[in-house]
N, C-alpha and C positions, 0 to 999 in steps of 0.2 A: 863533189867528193862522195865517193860511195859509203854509206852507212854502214856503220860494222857492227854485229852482235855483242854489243858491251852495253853492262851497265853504267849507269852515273856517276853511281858511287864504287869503291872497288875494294877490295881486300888489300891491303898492301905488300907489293910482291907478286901479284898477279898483273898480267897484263896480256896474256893472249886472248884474243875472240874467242864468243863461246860457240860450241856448236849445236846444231838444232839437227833433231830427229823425229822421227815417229815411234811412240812408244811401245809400237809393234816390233821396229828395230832393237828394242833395247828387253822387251819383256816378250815373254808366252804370257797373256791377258788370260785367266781364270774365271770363271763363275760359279756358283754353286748352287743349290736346290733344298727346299725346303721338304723335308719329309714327311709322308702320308700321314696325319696326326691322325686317320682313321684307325691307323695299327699301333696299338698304346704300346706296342715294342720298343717302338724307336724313340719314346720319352719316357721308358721303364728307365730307373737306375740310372739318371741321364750322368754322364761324368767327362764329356768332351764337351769344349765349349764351342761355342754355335755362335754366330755375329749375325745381323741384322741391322735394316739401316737405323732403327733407333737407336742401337748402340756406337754408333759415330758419333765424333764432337770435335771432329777438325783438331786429331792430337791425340796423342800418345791413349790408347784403348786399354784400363787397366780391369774393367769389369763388363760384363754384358748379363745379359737378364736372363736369356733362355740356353742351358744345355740340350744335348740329345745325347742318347745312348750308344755304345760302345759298336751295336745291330747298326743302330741307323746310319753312324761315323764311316762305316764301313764303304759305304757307297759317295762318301765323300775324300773330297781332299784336304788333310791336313797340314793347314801351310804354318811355315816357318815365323819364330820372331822375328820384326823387322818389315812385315809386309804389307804394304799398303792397299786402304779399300775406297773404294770409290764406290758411292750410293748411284743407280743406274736411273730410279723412279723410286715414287713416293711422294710427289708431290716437289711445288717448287721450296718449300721448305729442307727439303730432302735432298734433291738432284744435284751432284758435285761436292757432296759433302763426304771427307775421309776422314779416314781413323787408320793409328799406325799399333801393328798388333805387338804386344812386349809379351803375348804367350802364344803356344798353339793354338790355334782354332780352323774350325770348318765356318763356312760362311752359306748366307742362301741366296737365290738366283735374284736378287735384286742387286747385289753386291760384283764388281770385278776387282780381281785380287791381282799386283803387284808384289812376287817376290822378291826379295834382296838380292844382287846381282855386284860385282865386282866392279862395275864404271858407276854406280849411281848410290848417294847419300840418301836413307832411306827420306830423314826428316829437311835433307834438303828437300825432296821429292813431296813433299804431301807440306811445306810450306809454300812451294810454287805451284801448288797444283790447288790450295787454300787461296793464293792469290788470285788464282784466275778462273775462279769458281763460276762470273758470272758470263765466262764463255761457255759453257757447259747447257746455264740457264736459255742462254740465249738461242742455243740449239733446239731444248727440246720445248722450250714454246713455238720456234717458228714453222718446225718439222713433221712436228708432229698431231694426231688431232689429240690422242692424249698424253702430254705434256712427260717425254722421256728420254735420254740417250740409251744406247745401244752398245753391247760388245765391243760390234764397229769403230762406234765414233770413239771410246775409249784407246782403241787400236790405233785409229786415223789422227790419235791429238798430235800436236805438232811441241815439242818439248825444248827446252832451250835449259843449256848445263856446260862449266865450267869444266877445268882438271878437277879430277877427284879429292885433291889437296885445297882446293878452293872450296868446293861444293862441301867440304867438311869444317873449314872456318866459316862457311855461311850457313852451316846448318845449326852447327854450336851455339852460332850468337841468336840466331831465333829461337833456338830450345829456351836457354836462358833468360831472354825475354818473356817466351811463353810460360815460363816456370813463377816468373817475376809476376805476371799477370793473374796467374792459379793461385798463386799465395794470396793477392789483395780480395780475388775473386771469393775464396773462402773465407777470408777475416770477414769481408761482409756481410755475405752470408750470415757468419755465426754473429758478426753485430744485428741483424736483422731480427735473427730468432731469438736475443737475447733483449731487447725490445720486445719483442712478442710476448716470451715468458711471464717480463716484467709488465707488462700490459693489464695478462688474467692475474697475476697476482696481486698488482697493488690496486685494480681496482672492485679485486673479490674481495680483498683487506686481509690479502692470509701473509701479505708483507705490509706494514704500517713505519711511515716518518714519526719521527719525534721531535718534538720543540728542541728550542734553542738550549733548556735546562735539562734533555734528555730527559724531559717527562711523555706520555701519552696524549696523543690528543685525545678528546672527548669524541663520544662513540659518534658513528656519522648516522643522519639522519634519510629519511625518504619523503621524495619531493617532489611534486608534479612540474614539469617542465614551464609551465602558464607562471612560475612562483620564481622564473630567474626570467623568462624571455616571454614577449609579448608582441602584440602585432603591430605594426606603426602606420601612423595613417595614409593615404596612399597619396602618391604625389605624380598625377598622370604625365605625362610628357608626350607632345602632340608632335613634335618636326622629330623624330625617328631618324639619327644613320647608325647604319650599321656597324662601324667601327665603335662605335659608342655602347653594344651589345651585349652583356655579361654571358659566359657558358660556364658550366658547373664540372668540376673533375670530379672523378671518381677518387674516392680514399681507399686502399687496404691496411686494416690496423693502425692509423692513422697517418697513414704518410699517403699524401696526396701523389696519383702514377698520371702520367701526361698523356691520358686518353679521354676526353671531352664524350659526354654522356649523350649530347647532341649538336648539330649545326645550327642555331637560330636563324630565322628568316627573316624578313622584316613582310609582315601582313596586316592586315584590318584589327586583330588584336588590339589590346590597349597594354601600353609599356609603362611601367612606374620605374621612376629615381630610387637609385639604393644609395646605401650611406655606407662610408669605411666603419669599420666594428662588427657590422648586421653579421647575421649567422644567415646563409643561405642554402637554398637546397632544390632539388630537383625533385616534386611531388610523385613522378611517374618511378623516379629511380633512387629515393630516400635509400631505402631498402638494398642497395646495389653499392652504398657509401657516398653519393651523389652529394656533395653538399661542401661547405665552407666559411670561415669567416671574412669577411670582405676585405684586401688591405687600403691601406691608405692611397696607394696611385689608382685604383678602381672608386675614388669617392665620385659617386653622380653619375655614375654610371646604372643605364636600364637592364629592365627582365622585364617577362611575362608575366604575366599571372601562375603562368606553370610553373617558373621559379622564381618562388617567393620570399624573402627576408621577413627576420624576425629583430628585433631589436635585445640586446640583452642587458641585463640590471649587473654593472660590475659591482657594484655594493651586494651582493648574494652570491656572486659565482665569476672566478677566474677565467675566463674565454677561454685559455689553453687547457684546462682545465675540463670544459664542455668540450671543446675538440676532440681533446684525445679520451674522453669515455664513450662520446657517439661514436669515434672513429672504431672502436672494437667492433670485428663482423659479429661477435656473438650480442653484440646490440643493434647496430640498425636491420641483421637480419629477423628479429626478432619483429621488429615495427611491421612486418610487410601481413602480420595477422591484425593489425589497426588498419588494414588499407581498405577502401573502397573500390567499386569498380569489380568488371568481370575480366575482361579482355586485356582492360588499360587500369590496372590498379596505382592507385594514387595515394597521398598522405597531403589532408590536408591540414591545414596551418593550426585550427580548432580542435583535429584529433591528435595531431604530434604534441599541444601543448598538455595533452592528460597523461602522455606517456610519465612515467613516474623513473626519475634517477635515484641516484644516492650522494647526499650530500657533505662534506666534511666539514671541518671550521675553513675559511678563507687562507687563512696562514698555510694549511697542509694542503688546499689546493693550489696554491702557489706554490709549494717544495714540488708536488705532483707534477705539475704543468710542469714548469722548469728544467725539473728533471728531464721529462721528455724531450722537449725541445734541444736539450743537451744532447741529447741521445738522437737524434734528429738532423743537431747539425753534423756531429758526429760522421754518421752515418751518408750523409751526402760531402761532407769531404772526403772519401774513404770513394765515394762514387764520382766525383771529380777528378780523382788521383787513379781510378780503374781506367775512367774515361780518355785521360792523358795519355795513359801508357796505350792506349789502346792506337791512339790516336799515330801518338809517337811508332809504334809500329807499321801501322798503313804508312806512314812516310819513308820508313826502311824498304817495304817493300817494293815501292813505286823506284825508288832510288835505286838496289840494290839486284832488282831482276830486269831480265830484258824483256 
């Protein structure tokens, strides 16, 4: 049975094959050019707006970075709302990435522009063309020696589209999607920086908890780190696998990101037993947020010597507590003027334990801790529920285009 241009899933109500073109057939493909910044004319009084691929984000364009001037506009073209851009180079980061314009603008010669035309849905257009990004990539890696499409290939792509009455119920439901996605997108955002805020504030004290009786706690004291955590004796472990390996993540403000600081190898080194609780941390990359509390399913589990555990005193200090104040950049950046070393600066175990915190009663660093972790889990349900929809999308798309 011969294969017909339909998707999986369908619009209801539609039912004819879709048809496929060259986007040459359907558009005049556009480029534009970046102006002599030698002649400060053409960025005097800039009041046209200008795109570039860093103003792309795969979706509706409502702001860009750089103007040019009314002179320099002059030698460009001013396309319509509605028209879609395709990043040419820049990198594979860059290459096949759109942006659909909701004002006039001129564009520069790394960009081809897609005007609005009477057979095609603009953001149907630039969400199949979002799906199929990484035919794009796949061109200008294999094509080329540095890594680009072309006018050309923009001209030569091969396009596949519905009745116009289709391509506009399929464009609606992904607007709406992508709109649905922007919302969670920003909520987290502002949960993040809202975290953040409350980070330098409560633990500069310019915000302070109160006990249970709505009294003050007592002022917080200064403490050398030797005075909550200490070294533990070393427990070598001589039959080494590698699956058995500890690696340390990187923290920003104290939320641990899923980029591992190193690859351990398994060498002539000597590997010690960590325990669940320990604070551990990477000596080379303290200073980089490199470090962590061990959980419970990592008990007995090895490190190097490079990444060393400390033991901590829960009778002196709340572990989440300790987390989330080394977790501030404005502290472990601070540590990397305690480091050793020229080349390969290090923090070791003896100098991080002089570094000096700030200490409260235990009760308010429990509110402290807790609260964060509130805020935390928060904040990754909120990245669970972005991750779904995101997900849930890639599955419309696979379904819903040809």
């Amino acid at each position: 049975m011969e294969n017909k241009r339909v998707p999986e899933i369908r619009i209801p109500g539609f039912d004819r094959e879709w048809e496929e073109m060259k986007l040459s057939d359907l558009y005049n493909v556009y480029s534009g050019q970046t102006p002599l910044r030698s002649d400060s004319s053409n960025f005097d009084n800039p009041n046209t707006a200008w795109i570039k691929t860093t103003d792309l984000n795969n979706s509706a364009i409502t702001r860009n970075e750089e103007n040019i001037s009314e002179k320099a506009a002059e030698k460009l073209k001013i396309l319509k709302c509605g028209t879609v851009l395709i990043a040419m180079y820049g990198g594979f980061n860059q290459i096949g990435r759109t942006g659909l314009l909701t004002y006039p603008a001129t564009i520069n010669q790394a960009l081809s522009a897609l005007e609005p035309n009477d057979n095609i849905v603009p953001y149907f257009l630039i969400t199949e063309l979002n799906f199929r990004v990484n035919e794009w990539q796949r061109l200008a890696a294999s094509s080329r020696k540095d890594p680009n499409i072309t006018k050309k290939d923009v001209e030569s792509f091969i396009f596949n589209f519905p009745s116009y009455d289709e391509q506009t119920k399929i464009g609606n439901f992904f607007k709406h999607l992508d709109d649905v996605i922007t919302i969670h997108e920003q909520e987290l955002t502002t949960l993040k920086q809202t975290k953040q805020g409350f980070l330098e504030k409560i633990y500069s004290q310019e915000i302070r908890f109160r006990n249970e009786f709505g009294e003050d706690f007592p002022n917080w004291e200064t403490s050398a780190l030797s005075k909550v955590l200490s070294i533990p004796e070393k427990e070598i472990e001589k039959n080494v696998s590698k699956n058995k390996l500890l690696t340390v993540k990187l923290h920003r403000n104290g939320v641990q990101i899923n980029q591992n600081t190193a690859t351990l190898k398994i060498g002539s080194t000597n590997y010690y037993k960590r325990k669940s609780g320990q604070f551990i941390y990477g000596k080379q990359n303290f200073f980089n947020g490199a470090f962590d509390i061990i959980p419970d399913r990592y008990d007995g589990y090895l490190s190097s010597g490079d990444i060393p555990t400390l033991n901590i005193d829960e009778n002196k200090i709340f572990p989440l507590y300790l987390l989330y104040y080394m977790g501030r950049e404005s502290f472990y950046r601070r540590a990397e003027k305690f480091s050793s070393g020229t080349g390969s600066k290090r923090i070791h175990e003896t100098t991080l334990l002089k570094i000096n915190i700030k200490l409260p009663t235990m009760k308010e660093q429990q509110k402290i801790g807790n609260f964060f972790k509130q805020l935390d889990d928060t904040i990754a349900l909120h990245e669970q529920e972005l991750d779904t929809l995101k997900q849930t999308k890639k599955a419309f798309l696979q379904k819903m285009f040809v």
